[in-house]
LUMSEDREN-985531 format. One record per residue: residue number from 1; residue in one letter; x, y negated, z of N, C-alpha, C in turn. Coordinates in pm, whole numbers, always signed. Last residue first. Example, Ala and Ser with C-alpha at 12.3 -4.5 7.8 and 13.67 -1.06 7.14 Angstrom:
2
    n  res  n.east  n.north    n.up  ca.east  ca.north   ca.up  c.east  c.north    c.up
    2    S   +1285     +225    +708    +1367      +106    +714   +1290       -3    +787
    1    A   +1319     +569    +780    +1230      +450    +780   +1320     +330    +780
//
This chain:
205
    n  res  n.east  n.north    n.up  ca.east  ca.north   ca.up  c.east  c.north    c.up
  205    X   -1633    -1595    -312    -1647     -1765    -262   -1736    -1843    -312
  204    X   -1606    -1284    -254    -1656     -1343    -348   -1651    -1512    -271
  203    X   -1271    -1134    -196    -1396     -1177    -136   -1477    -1345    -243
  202    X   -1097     -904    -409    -1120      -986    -335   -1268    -1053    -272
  201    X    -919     -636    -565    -1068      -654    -507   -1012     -791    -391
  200    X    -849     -348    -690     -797      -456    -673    -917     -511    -634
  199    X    -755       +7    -687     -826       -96    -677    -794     -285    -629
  198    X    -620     +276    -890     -567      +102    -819    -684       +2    -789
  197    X    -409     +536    -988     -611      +498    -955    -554     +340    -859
  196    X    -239     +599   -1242     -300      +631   -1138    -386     +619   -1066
  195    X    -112     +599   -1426      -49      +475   -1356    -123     +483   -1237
  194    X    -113     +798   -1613      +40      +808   -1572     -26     +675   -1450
  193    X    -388     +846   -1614     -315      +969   -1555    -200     +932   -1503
  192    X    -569     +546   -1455     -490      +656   -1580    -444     +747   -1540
  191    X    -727     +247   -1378     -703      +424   -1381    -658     +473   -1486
  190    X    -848      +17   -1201     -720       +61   -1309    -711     +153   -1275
  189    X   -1123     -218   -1138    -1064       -76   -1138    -904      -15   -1217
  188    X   -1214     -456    -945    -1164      -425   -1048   -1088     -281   -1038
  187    X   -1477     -607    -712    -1428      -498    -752   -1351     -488    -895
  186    X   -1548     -873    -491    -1569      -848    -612   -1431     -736    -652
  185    X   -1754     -861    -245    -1601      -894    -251   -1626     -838    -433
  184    X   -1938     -840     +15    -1886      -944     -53   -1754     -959    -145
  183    X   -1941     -528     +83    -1831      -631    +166   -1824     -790    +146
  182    X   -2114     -503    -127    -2173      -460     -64   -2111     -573    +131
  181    X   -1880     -476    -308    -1984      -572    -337   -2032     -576    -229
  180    X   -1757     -243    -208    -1711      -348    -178   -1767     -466    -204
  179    X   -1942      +22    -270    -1907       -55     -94   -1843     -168     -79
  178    X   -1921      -10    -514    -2023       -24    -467   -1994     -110    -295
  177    X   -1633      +36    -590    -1726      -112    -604   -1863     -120    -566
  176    X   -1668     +332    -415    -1538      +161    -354   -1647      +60    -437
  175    X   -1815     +443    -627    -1874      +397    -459   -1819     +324    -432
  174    X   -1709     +433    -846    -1858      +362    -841   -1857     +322    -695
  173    X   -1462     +614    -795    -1474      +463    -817   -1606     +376    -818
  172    X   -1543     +809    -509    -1523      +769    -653   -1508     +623    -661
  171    X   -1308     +812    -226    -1425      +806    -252   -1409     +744    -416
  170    X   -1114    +1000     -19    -1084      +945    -108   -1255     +909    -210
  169    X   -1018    +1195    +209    -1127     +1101    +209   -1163    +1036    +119
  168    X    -905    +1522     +73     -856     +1360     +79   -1019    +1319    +141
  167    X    -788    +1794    +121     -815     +1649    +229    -829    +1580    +209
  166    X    -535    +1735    -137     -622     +1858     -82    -694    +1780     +64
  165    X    -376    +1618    -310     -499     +1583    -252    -569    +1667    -183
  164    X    -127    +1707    -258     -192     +1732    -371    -334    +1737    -389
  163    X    +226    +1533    -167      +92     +1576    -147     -32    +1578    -309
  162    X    +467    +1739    -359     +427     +1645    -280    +231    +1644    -269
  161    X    +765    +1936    -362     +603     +1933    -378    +578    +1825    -281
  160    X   +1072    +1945    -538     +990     +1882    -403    +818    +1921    -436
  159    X   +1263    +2044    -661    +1186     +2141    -604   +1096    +2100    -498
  158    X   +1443    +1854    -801    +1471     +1898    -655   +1342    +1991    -588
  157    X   +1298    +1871   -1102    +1478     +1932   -1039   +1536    +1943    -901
  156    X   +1101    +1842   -1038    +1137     +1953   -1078   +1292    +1981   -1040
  155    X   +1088    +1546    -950    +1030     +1692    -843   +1094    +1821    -914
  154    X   +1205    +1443   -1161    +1308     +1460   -1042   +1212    +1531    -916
  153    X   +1021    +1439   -1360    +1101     +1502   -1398   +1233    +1525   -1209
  152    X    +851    +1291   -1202     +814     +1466   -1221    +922    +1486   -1262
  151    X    +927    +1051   -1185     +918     +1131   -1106    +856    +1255   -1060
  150    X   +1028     +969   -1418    +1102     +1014   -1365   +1041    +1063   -1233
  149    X    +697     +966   -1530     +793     +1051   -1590    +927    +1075   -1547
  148    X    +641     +742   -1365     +509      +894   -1370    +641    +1013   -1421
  147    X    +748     +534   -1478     +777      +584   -1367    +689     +739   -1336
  146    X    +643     +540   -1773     +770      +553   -1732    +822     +595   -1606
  145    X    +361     +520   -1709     +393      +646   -1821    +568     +666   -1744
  144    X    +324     +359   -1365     +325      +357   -1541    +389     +488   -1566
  143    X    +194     +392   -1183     +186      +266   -1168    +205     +237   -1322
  142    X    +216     +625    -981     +337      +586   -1047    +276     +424   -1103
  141    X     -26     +625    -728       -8      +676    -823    +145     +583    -881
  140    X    -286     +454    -522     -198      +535    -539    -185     +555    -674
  139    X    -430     +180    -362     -484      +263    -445    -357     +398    -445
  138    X    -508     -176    -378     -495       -46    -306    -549      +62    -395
  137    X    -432     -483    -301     -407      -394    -453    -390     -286    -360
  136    X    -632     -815    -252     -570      -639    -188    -541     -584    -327
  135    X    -630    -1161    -206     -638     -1030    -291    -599     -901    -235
  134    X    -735    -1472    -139     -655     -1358    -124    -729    -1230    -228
  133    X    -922    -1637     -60     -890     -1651    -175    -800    -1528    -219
  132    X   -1014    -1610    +167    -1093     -1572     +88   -1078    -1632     -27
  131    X    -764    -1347    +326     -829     -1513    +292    -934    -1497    +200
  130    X    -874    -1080    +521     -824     -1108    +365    -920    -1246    +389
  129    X    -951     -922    +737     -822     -1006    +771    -783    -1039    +617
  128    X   -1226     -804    +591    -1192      -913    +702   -1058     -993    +729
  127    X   -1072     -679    +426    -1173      -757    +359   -1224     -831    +507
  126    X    -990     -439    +596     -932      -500    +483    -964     -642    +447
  125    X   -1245     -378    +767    -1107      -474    +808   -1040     -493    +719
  124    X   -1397     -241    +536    -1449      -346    +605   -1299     -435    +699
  123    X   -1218      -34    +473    -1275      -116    +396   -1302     -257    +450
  122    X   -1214     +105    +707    -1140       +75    +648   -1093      -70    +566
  121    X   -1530     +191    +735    -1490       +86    +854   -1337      +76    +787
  120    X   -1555     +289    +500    -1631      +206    +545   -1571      +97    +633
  119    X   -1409     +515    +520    -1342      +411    +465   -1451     +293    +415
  118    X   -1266     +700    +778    -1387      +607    +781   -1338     +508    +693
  117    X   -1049     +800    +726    -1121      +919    +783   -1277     +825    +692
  116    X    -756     +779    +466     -847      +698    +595    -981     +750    +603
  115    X    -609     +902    +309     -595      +981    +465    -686     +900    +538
  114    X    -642     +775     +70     -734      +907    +131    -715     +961    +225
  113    X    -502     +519    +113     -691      +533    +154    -696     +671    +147
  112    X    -228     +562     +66     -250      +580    +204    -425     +583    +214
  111    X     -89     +524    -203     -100      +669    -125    -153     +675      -4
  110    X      -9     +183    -100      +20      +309    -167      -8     +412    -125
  109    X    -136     -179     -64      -71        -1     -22    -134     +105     -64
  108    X    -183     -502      -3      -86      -376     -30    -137     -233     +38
  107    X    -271     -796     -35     -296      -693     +93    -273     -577     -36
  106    X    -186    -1144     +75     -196     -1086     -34    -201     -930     +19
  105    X    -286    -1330    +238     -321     -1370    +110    -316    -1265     +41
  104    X    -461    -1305    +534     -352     -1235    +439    -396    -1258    +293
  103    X    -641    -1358    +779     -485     -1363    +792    -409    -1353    +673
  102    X    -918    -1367    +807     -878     -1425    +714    -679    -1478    +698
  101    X    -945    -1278   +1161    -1021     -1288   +1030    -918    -1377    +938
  100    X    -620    -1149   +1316     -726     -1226   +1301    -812    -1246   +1144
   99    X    -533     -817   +1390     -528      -935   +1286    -605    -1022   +1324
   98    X    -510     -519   +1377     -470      -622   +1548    -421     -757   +1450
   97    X    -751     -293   +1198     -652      -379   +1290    -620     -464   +1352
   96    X    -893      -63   +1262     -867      -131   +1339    -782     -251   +1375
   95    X    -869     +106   +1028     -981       +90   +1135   -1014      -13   +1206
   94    X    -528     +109   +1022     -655       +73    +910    -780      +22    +960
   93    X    -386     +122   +1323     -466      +208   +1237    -567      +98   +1181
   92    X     -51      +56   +1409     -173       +48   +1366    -281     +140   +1340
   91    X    +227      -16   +1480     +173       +80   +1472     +42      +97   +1523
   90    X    +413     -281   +1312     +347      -297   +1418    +278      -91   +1356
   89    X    +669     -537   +1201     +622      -399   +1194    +525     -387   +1312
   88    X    +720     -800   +1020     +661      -778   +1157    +625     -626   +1125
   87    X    +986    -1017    +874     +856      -900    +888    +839     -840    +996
   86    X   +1141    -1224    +918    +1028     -1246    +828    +911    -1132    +812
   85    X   +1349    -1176   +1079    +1255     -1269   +1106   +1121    -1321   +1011
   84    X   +1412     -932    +957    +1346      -948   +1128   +1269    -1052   +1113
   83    X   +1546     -851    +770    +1450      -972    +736   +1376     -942    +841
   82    X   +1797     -777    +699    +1826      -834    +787   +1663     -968    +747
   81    X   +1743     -471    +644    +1774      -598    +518   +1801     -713    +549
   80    X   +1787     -344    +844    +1938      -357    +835   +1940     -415    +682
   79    X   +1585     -414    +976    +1714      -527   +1029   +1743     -460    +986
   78    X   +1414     -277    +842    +1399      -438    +796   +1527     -525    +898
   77    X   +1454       -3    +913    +1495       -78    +741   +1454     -208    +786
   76    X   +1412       +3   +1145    +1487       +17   +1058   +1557      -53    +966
   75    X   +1122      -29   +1081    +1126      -135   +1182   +1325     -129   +1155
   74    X   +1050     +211    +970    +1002       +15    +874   +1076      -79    +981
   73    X   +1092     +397   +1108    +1163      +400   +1010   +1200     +263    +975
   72    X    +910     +283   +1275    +1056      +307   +1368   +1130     +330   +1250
   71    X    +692     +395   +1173     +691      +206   +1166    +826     +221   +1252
   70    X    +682     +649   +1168     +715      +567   +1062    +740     +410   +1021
   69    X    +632     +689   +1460     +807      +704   +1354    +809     +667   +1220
   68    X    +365     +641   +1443     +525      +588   +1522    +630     +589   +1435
   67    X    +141     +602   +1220     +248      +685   +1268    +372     +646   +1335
   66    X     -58     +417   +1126      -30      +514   +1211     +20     +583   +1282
   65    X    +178      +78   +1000     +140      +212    +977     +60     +297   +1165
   64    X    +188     -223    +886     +146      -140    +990    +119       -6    +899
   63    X    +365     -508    +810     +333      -404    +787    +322     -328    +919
   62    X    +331     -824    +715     +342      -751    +811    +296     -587    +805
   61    X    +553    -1100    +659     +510     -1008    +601    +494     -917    +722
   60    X    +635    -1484    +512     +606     -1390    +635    +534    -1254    +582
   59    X    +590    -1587    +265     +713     -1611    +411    +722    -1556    +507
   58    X    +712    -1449     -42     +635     -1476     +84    +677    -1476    +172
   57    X    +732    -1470    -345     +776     -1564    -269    +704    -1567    -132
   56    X    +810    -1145    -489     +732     -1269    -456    +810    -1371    -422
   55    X   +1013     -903    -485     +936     -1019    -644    +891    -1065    -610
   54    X   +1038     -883    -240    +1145      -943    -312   +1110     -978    -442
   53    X    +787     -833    -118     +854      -925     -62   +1025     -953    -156
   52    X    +753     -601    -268     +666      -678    -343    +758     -822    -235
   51    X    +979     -447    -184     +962      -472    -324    +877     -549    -356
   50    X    +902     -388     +99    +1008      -459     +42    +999     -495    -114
   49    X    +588     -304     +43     +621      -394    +114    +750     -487     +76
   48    X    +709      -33     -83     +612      -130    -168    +667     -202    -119
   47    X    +883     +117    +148     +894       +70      +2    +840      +13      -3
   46    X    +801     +149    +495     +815        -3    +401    +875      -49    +234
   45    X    +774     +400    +556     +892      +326    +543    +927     +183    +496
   44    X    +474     +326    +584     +566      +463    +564    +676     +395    +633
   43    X    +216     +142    +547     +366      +132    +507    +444     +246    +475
   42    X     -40     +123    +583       +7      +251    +571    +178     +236    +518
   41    X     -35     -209    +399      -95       -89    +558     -92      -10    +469
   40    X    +134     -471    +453     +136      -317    +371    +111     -288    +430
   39    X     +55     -848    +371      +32      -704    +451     +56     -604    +377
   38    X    +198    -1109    +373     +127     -1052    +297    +103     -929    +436
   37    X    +159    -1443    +286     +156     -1356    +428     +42    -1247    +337
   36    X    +289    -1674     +75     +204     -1646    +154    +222    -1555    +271
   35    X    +260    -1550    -296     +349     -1629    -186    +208    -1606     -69
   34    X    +139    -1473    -509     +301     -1412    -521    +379    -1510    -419
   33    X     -93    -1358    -708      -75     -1383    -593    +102    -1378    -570
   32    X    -247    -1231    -908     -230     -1377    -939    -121    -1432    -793
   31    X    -308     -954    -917     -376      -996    -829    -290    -1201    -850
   30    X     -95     -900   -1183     -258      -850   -1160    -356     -916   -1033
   29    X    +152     -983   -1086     +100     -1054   -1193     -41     -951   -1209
   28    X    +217     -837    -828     +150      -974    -861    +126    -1046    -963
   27    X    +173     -606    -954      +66      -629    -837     +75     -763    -825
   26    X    +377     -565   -1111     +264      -542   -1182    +125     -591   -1082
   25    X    +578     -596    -925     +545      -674   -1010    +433     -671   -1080
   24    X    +576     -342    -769     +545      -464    -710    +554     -560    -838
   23    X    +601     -128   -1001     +515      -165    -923    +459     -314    -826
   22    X    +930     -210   -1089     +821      -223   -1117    +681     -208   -1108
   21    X    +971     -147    -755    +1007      -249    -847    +943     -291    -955
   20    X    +911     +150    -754     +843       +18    -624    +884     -106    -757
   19    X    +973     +344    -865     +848      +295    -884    +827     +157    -835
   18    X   +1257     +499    -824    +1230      +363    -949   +1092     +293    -958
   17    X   +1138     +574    -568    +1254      +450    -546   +1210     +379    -651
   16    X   +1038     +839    -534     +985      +730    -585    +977     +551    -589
   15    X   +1254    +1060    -467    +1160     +1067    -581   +1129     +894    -640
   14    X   +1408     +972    -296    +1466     +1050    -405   +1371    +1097    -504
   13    X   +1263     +807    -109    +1399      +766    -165   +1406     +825    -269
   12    X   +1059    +1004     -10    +1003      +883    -133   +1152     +760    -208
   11    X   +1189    +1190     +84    +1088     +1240     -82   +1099    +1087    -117
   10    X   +1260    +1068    +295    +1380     +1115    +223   +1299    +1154     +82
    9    X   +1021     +999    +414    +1144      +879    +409   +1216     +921    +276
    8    X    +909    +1258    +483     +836     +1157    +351    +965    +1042    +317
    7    X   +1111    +1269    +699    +1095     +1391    +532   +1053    +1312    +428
    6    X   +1020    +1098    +817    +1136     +1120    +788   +1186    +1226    +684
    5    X    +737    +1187    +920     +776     +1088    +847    +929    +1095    +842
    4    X    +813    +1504   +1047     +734     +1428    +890    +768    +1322    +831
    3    X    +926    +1574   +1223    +1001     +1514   +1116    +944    +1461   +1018
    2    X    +744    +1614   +1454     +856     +1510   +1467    +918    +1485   +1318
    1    X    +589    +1807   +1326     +535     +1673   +1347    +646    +1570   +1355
//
């Protein structure tokens, strides 16, 4: 238990470093969004988060994770990018979070909805602390053919296994746009093998 997140720290350095960069770009030229107050729930370590806070323009950023030690990783890494005063780490749960309605223009994160138990009640605080001009890009996967491909080719050569959905909460694509119409919110899908499964979705006005 004690090392998990710090294992994931060290897989997602040496596996899935080249992703974030071009990932966070592809999220704001898909969600139109690229200033403001953003959010990464399920942070980890705060990849995405930093990467989409260095292709944007946003002034403030707050990431929450579950896991202590992983927001002690995020909390870490952001004084020694020396952006304390611009990001807020906090240890959260999805479910629940410690936001006010309509806090976040722009709402992030990777690999983290199939560990969420209740993605009803998930769902539903997403799309509460989201402006209602704002946007979320949630989902998992490399993001493209190119990043998909250094990072199999660098599991093989370091012998990493990473998670293989086994557990997931993870609900089809009909149901998320079902449940998110349902949130008020209008549903877009992106799926492929190399770029992976991505929902994008804001509140209808």
């Amino acid at each position: 238990m004690h090392g998990k997140p710090y294992d994931y720290d060290k897989i997602a350095d040496a596996l899935f470093a080249p992703l974030y960069p071009p990932l966070a770009r592809l999220i704001l030229e898909r969600t139109g969004v690229h200033s403001g107050r953003l959010l990464d729930v399920g942070c980890g370590a705060g990849h995405l988060g930093f990467a989409v806070l260095e292709a944007g323009d946003f002034s403030v950023a707050d990431f929450v994770d579950i896991d202590p030690q992983a927001t002690d990783i995020a909390r870490q890494r952001t004084a020694a990018r020396g952006l304390a005063d611009r990001v807020t780490v906090q240890t959260a749960d999805v479910q629940a979070l410690p936001f006010a309605d309509g806090s976040f223009d722009l709402i992030v994160s990777r690999s983290s909805l199939q560990f969420w138990a209740d993605q009803t009640r998930a769902f539903s605080e997403l799309t509460r602390v989201l402006r209602p001009d704002g946007r979320a890009y949630v989902g998992g996967g490399a993001g493209s053919s190119q990043a998909a491909a250094q990072i199999q080719a660098a599991k093989a050569r370091l012998g990493i296994q990473t998670y293989n959905g086994e557990r997931s909460h993870a609900l089809s694509c009909d149901a998320y746009c079902a449940l998110l119409r349902q949130l008020g919110c209008v549903c877009q899908v992106f799926e492929s093998p190399d770029e992976g499964r991505w929902l994008l979705f804001g509140r209808v006005v």
